[in-house]
C-alpha positions as CSV (number, residue, x, y, z in Angstrom):
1,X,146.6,38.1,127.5
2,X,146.4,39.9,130.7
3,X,148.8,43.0,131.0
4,X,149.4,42.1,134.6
5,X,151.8,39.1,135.4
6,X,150.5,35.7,135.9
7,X,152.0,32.4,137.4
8,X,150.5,28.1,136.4
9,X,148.6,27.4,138.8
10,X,149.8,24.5,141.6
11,X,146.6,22.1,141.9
12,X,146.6,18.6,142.5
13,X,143.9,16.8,141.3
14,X,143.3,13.7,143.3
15,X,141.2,11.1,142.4
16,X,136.9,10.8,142.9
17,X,137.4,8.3,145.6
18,X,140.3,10.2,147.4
19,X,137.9,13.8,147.0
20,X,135.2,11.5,148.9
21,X,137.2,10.4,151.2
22,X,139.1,13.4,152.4
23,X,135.8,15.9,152.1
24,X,134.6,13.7,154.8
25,X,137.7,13.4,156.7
26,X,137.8,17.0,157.0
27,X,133.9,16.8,158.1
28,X,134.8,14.7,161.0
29,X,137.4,16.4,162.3
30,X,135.9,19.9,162.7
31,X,132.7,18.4,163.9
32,X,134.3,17.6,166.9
33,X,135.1,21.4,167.5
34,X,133.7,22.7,170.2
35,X,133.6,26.6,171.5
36,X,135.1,26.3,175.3
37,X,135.6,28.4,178.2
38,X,137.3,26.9,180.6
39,X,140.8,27.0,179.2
40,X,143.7,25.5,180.8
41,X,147.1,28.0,181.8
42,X,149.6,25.2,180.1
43,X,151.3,26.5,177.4
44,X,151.0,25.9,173.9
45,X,153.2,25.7,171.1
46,X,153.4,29.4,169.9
47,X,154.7,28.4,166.4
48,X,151.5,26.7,165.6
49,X,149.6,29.8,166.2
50,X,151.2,31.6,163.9
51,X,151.2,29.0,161.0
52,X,147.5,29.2,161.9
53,X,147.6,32.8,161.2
54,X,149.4,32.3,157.9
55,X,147.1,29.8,156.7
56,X,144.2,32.5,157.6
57,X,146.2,34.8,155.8
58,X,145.6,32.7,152.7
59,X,142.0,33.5,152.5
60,X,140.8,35.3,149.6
61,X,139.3,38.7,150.2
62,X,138.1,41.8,148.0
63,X,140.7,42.8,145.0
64,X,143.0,41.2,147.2
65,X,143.3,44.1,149.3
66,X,144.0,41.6,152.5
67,X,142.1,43.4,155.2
68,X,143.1,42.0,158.3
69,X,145.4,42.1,160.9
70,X,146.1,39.6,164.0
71,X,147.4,40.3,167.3
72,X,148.8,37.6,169.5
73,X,148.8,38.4,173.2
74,X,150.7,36.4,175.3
75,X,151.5,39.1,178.0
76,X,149.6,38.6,181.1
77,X,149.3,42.2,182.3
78,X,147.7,42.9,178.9
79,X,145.9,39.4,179.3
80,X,144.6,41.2,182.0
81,X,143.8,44.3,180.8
82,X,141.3,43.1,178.0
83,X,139.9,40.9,180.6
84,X,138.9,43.9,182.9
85,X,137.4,45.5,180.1
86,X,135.8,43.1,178.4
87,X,133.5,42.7,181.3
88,X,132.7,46.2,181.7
89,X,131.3,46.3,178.2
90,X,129.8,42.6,178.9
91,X,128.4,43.7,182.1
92,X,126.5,46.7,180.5
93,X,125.1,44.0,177.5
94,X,123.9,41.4,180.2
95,X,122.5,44.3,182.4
96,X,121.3,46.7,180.1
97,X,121.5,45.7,176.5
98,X,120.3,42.5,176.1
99,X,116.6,41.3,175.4
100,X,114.8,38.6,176.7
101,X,114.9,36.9,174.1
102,X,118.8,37.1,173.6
103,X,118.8,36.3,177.1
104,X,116.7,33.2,176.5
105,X,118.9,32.5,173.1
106,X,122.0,32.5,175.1
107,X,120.9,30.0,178.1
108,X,121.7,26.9,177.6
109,X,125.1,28.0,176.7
110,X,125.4,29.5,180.2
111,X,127.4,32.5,179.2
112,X,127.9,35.6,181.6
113,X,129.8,38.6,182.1
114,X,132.4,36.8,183.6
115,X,135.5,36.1,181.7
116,X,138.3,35.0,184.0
117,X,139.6,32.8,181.4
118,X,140.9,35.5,179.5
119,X,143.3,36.1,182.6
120,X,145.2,32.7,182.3
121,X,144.7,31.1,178.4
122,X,148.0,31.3,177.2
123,X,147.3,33.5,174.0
124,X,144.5,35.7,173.0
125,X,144.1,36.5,169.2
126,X,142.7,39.3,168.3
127,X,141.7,40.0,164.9
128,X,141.6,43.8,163.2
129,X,139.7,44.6,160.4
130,X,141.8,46.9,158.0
131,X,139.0,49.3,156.7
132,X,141.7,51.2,154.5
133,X,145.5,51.2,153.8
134,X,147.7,53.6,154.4
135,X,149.5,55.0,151.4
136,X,153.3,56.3,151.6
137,X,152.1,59.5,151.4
138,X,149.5,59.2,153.9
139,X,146.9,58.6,151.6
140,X,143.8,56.4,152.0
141,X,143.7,53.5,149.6
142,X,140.1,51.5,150.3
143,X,140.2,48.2,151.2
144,X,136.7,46.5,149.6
145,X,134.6,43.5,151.0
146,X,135.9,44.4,154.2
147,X,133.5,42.2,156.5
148,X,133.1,39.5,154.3
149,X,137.0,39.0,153.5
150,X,137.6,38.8,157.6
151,X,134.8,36.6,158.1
152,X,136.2,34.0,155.6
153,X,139.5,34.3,157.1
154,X,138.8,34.1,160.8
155,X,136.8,30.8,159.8
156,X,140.3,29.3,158.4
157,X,142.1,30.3,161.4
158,X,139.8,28.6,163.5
159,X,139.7,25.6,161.3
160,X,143.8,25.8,161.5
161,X,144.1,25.8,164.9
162,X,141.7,23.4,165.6
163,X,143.2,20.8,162.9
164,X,146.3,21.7,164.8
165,X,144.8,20.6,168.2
166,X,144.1,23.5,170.2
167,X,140.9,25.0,171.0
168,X,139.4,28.5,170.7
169,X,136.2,30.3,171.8
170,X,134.8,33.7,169.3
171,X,134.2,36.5,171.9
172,X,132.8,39.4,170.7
173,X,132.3,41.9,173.4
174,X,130.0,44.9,172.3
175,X,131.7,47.2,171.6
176,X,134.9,46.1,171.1
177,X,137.1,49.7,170.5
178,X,139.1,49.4,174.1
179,X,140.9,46.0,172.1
180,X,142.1,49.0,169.6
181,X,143.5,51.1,172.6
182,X,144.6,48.5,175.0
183,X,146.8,47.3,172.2
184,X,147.3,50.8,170.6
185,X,146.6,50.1,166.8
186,X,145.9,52.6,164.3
187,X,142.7,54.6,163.3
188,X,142.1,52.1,160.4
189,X,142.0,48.8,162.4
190,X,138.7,47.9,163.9
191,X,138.8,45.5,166.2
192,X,136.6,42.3,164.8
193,X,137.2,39.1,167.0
194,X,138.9,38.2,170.3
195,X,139.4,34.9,170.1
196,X,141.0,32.7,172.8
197,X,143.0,30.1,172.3
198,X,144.4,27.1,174.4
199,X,144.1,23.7,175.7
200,X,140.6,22.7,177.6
201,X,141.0,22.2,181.3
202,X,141.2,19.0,182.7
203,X,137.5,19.3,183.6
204,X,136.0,21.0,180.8
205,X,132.5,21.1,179.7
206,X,130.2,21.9,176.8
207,X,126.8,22.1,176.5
208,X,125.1,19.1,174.9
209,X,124.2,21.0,171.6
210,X,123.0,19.5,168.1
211,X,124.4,20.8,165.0
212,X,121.8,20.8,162.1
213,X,121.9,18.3,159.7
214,X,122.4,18.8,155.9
215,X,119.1,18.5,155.4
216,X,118.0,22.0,156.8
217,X,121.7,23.5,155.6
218,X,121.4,22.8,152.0
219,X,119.1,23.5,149.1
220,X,119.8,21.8,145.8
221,X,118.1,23.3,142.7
């Protein structure tokens, strides 16, 4: 027996045909997700966002050491703010920074430097990576699987909020430390997504992309 306490497990096993049936579901509804950015100003439901968050707050991460932290702007001046500079840092990438071949990679998504949608979506998440906790004391206690734990959970919230009919774009402006001042968070939060999130416009667009099929995603051995 384990000297650490320990609760039955809640799992409900449903039956082959219902497993089926709701793996594909699930299938169906996030391969209509789509990354936008043209965003509409109408507000959303800001209750759903954060049952979004708590749901990616449910993702397992290294020793359990739940390294993340989210940060829901709603206020336009700060909306603002991050906008400004975002672009400076996207300006330097498209100017400076980027190869020819990113360039070429990044096309037929037409991306640029411009991001006036972060000026009038109705909330902007931005997701902290929590490299170490904070002790009582002051102490450092070390968080572990840092990167991988985030990534898992930032995959849930976008799954979250798109079963909960909203949609969301991953912006990840390089480098991203003027998201840690703007929204003055400690020396142990990294900034590790900026993710939009909102109703598309009226007349939004996406590229016509092709997702590959499970034949190139999976090997079974």
């Amino acid at each position: 027996m384990s000297e650490y306490p320990t609760v039955p497990l809640s799992f409900s096993r449903r039956p082959e045909a219902q497993v089926r049936e709701r793996a594909h579901a699930f299938y169906e509804l996030m391969d209509l997700r789509r990354s936008i950015r043209q965003f509409s100003a109408e507000p959303i439901p800001l209750d759903a966002v954060r049952e979004a968050i708590r749901t990616a707050g449910t993702a397992p991460s290294g020793a359990h050491k739940q390294p993340w932290r989210f940060v829901m702007v709603t206020d336009p001046a700060l909306k603002h703010e991050i906008r400004l500079a975002a672009e400076v840092e996207e300006r330097e990438t498209y100017e400076q920074r980027m190869s020819d071949e990113w360039r070429a990679a990044l096309a037929p998504l037409g991306t640029d430097e411009n991001k006036p949608y972060l000026d009038h979506v109705p909330v902007i998440i931005v997701m902290f990576r929590v490299d170490y906790d904070l002790r009582p004391d002051g102490s450092r206690s070390k968080n572990y699987y840092v990167q991988e734990s985030c990534g898992i959970a930032l995959g849930m919230l976008i799954a979250a909020l798109h079963n909960a009919g909203l949609a969301t774009l991953t912006h990840t402006p390089s480098p991203m430390n003027f998201l840690a001042k703007i929204l003055q968070r400690p020396k142990n939060e990294r900034p590790f997504m900026l993710l939009p999130v909102g109703y598309p416009s009226p007349d939004c667009r996406v590229p016509d992309l092709a997702r590959k099929p499970l034949e190139q995603l999976l090997i079974e051995v």
